[in-house]
N, C-alpha and C positions, 0 to 999 in steps of 0.2 A: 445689950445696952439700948435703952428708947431715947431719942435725941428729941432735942427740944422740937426740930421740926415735924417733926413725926406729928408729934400734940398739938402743931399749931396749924395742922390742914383740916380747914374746918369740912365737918359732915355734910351741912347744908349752907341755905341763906333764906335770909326773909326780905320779902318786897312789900310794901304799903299803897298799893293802888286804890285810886278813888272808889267812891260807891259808882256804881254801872260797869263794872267790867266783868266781864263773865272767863272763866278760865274754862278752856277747851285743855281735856284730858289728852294725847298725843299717844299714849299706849297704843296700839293697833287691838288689845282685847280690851279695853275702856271705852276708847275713842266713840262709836255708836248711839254708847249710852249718852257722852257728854253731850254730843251734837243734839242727838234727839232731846233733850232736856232743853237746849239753848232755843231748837226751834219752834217746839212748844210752847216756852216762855214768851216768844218773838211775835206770834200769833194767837195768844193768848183772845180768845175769844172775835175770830176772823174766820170763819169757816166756808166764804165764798171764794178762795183763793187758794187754790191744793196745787196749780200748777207752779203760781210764786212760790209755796211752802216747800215743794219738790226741786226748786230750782236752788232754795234758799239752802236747803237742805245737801243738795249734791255739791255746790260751790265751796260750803264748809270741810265736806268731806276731801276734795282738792287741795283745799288748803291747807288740813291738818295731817292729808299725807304728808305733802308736799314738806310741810316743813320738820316731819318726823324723821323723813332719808336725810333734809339737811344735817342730822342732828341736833336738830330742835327737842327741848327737855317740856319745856311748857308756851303753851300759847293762849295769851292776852286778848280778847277782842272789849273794844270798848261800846256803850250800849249806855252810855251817859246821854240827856235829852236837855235839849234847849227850846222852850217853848214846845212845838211839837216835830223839830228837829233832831236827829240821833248825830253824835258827833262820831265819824267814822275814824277807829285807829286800830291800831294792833301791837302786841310785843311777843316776839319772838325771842325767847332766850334759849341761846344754846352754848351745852359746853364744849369746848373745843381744846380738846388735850393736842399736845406739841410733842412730837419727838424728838426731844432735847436733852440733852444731859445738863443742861444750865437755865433759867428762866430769860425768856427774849426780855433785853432792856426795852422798856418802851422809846426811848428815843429811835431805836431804831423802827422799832413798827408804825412809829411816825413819819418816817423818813421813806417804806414802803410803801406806806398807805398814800402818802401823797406824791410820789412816784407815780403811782398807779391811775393820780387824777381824781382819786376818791371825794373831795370837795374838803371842806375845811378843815383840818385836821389839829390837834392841838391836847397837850395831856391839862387835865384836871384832877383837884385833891378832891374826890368823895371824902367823905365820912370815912368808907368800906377801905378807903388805900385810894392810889393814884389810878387813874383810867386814861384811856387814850379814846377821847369823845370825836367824832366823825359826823357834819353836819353836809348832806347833799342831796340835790333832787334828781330823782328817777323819772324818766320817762315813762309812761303807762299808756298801754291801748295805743292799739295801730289803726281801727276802723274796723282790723277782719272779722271781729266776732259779734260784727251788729251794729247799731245806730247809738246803744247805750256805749261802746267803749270807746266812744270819739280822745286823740290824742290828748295827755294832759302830764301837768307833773306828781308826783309824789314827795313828800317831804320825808326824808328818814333820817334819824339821828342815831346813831350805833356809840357803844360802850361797851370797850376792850377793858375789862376787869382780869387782871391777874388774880388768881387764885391763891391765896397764900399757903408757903411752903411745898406747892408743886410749880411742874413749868404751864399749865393749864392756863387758857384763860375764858372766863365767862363771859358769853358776850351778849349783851340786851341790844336787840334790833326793835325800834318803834318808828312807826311809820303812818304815813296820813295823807289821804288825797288833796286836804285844804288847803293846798298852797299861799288864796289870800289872805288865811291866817296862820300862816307857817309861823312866825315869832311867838306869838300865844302858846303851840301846840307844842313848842320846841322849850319853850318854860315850864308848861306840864310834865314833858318827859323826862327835862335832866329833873323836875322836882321827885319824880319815881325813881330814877339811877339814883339820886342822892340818899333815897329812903333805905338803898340795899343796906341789911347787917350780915354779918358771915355768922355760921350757928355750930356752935360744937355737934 
């Protein structure tokens, strides 16, 4: 017998992120190509600069390890320009299956998360289903790694999405050094969690 839930765990999802974001491949046999593609683009006609290129280029590879052990599925970097500024962000989505025999109700991963001091915590109706949205800043840079990483915040806004008809849940990490335009950045990203569909 195929039970209705069976049919109703969808295959994929789709996201709608603005023009300027480049999506870095996370495969470990992709991964190379994507970066080098991204840093190419980034330097696009700059050829007095190979040690920033080399630096730009190893940093990425850091970070798309980094978040492939998290189990990170795809990573977001943004590459949007204001005048002749780049607005710096990223989204990390990762799925994160639960071993559960029952899917966690979100009130309770509510109730964890804010436990835990996590910063605001509170569920919202996507479009996609209800999510449990996590608004807080992270500390960045300690000074050790040079003069560029003097201490600052980070703004991240996380979205616990239940996966339908498994105990799964997908969770979109986005985040942004701009703290003095955290509210603007924070309307950007729930405007992309809001854009997810789930896809047969």
């Amino acid at each position: 017998m195929t039970s209705a839930q069976e049919t109703d765990v969808p295959g994929d999802y789709r996201l709608l992120l603005p023009e300027g974001w480049f999506r870095v491949d996370l495969d470990p046999d992709r991964r190379d190509r994507s970066i080098n593609a991204l840093v190419e683009r980034q330097f696009h006609g700059i050829d007095n600069a190979p040690h920033l290129k080399d630096e730009f280029r190893e940093d990425l590879r850091r970070r798309a390890a980094k978040a492939h052990r998290s189990g990170g599925i795809e990573l977001y970097l943004s590459l949007q320009e204001v005048g002749p500024f780049t607005i710096p962000a990223s989204l990390l989505v990762t799925l994160a299956p639960l071993q559960r025999p029952e899917p966690l109700p979100l009130e309770a991963l509510v109730r964890a998360l804010a436990e835990d001091g996590a910063g605001t915590v509170g569920i919202e109706n996507l479009p996609a289903g209800p999510a449990v949205r996590v608004r807080k800043l992270v500390p960045q840079g300690s000074g050790q790694e040079g003069p560029a990483s003097a201490p600052h915040n980070s703004v991240t806004v996380e979205y616990h999405l239940p996966v339908p008809g498994t105990t799964a849940f997908l969770l979109l990490t986005f985040s942004t050094p701009l703290e003095p335009i955290a509210d603007a950045m924070a309307e950007l990203f729930d405007a992309i969690a809001g854009s997810l569909t789930w896809q047969e």
